[in-house]
C-alpha positions as CSV (number, residue, x, y, z in Angstrom):
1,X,-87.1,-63.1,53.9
2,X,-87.7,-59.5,54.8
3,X,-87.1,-56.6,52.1
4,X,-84.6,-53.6,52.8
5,X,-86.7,-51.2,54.0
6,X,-84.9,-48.7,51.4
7,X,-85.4,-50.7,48.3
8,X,-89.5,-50.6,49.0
9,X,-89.1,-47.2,49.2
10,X,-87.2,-46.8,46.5
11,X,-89.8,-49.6,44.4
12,X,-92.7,-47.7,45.6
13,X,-91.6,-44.4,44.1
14,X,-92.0,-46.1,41.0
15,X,-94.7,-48.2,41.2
16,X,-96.4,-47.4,44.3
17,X,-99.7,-45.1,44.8
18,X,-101.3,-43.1,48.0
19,X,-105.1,-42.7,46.9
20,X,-107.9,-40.9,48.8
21,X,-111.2,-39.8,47.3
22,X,-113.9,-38.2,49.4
23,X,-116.9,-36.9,49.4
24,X,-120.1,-35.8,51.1
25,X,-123.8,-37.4,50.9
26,X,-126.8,-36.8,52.3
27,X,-128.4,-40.3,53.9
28,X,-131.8,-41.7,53.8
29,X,-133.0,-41.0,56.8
30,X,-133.7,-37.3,57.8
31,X,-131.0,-36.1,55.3
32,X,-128.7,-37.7,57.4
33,X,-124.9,-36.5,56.2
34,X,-123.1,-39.9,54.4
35,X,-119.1,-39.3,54.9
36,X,-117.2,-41.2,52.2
37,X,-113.6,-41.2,52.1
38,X,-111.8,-43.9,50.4
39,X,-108.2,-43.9,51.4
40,X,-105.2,-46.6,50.3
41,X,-101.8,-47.4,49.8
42,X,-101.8,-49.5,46.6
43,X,-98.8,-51.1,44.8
44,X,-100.1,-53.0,41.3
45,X,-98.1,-55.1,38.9
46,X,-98.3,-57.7,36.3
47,X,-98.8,-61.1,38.3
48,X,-95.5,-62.2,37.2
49,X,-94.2,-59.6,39.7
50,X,-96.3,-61.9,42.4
51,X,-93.4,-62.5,44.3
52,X,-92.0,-59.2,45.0
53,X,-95.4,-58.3,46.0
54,X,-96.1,-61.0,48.5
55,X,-92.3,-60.0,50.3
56,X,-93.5,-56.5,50.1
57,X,-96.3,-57.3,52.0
58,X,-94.3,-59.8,54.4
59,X,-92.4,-56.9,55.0
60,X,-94.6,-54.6,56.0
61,X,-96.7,-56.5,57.6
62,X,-100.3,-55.5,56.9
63,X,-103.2,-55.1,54.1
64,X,-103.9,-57.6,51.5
65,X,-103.6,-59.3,48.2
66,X,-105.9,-59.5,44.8
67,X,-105.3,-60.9,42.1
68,X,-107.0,-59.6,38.7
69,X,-107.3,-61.3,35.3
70,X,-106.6,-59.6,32.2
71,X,-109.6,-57.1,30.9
72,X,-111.9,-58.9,28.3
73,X,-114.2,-56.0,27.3
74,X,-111.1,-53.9,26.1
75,X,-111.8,-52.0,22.5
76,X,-108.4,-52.3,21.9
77,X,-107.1,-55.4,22.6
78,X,-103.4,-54.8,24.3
79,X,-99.9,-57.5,23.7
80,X,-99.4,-56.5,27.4
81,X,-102.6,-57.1,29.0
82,X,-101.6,-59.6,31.5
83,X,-103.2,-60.4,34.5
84,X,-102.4,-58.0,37.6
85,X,-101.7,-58.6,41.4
86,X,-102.6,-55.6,43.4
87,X,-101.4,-55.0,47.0
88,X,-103.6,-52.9,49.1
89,X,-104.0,-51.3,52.4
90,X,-107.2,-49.8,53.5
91,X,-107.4,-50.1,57.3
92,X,-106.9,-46.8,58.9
93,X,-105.0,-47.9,62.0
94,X,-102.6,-49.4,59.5
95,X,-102.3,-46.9,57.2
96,X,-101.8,-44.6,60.1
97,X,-99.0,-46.6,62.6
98,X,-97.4,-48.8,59.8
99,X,-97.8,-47.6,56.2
100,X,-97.0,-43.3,57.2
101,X,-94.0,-44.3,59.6
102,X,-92.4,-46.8,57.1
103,X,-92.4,-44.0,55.0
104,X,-91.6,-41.2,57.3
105,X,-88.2,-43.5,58.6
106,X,-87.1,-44.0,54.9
107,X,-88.5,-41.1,52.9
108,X,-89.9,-41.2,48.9
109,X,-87.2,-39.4,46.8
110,X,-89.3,-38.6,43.8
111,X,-92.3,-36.1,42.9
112,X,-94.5,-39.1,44.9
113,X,-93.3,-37.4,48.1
114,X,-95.6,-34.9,47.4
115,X,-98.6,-36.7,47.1
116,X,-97.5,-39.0,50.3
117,X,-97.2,-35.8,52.7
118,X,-101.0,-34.8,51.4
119,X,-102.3,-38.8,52.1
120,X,-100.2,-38.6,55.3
121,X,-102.0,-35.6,56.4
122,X,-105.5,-37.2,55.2
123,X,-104.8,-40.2,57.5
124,X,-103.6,-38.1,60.0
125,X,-106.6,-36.7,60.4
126,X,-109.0,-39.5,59.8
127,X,-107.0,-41.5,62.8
128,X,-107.5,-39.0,65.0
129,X,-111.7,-38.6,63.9
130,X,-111.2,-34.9,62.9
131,X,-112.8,-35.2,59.9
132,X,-116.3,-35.3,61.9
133,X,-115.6,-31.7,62.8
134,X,-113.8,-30.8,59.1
135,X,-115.2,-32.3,56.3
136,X,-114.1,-29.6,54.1
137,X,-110.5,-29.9,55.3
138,X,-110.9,-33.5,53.8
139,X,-112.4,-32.6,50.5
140,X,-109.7,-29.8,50.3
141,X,-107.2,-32.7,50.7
142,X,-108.5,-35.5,48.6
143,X,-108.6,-32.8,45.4
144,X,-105.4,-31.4,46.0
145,X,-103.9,-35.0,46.1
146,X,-105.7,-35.6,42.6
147,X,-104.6,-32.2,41.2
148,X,-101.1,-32.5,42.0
149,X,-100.9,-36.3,40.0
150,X,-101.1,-33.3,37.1
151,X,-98.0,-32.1,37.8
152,X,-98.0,-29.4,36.0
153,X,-100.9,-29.1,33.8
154,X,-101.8,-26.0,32.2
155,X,-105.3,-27.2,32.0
156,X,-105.7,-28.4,36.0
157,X,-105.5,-25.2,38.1
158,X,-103.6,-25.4,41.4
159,X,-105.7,-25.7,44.4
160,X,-105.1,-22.4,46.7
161,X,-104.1,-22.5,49.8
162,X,-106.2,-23.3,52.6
163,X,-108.0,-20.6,54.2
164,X,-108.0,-20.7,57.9
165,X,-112.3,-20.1,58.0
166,X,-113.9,-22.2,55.8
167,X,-118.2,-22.9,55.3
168,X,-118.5,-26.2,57.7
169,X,-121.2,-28.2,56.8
170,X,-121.9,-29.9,60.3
């Protein structure tokens, strides 16, 4: 049985994340440039949420499951360290034609619409193999999704805006 496509939404304001970290390397071979961008749609839970997850999933149609047992090499041992189930979607083409329309048809309500329209933008721009000409424009976007998970931090300074020239480093 499928979800109401509202009620995920709704869920994944809560519980739901849009991740993306990247960064630039320099390769082995003839200082090659390494692009790293690690970009996901992640929903984690205690595994006695296991079913909700899997009909998220059904739902939606794409990514995959893991399962992850409760940490052992905690200093501080916690009453609610349970195991966790984590829900994941890493593929590009998914993110970009399942995971950003889902959202885009039935819209995040809470401050998590922010960060989505940043990641929507990231995978925008990955799916279409921009980032190749505009690494910086991806390295802009990946720290202004992490800055604004501060919310209002007096000790995180905003991100400017983006300037329309910018150093590229292809």
């Amino acid at each position: 049985m499928k979800l109401n496509p509202y009620w995920i939404s709704g869920f994944i304001d809560g519980e739901g994340c849009f991740a993306a970290y990247a960064r630039l390397g320099k390769g082995k071979k003839d200082q090659q440039r390494n692009y790293d961008l690690n970009i996901s749609f992640e929903l984690g839970l205690r595994l006695d949420d296991k079913k909700i997850v899997e009909k998220i999933k059904e739902t939606l149609g794409c990514g995959y499951i893991n399962i992850y047992p409760p940490t052992k090499k905690k200093l501080i041992s916690h009453p609610n360290d349970k195991p966790q189930i984590r829900y994941t979607v890493r593929k590009i083409k998914d993110l970009a034609l399942i995971i950003v329309p889902f959202f885009e048809k039935y819209p995040l309500q809470s401050k998590k619409a922010r960060d989505f329209e940043i990641w929507k933008e990231l995978v925008k721009f990955f799916y279409e193999k921009k980032h190749l000409q505009d690494w910086d424009y991806v390295v802009y976007l990946s720290k202004k999704l992490k800055s604004i998970r501060q919310y209002d931090s007096p000790i995180i300074p905003r991100l400017a805006p983006r300037k329309e020239k910018q150093l590229h480093l292809l």
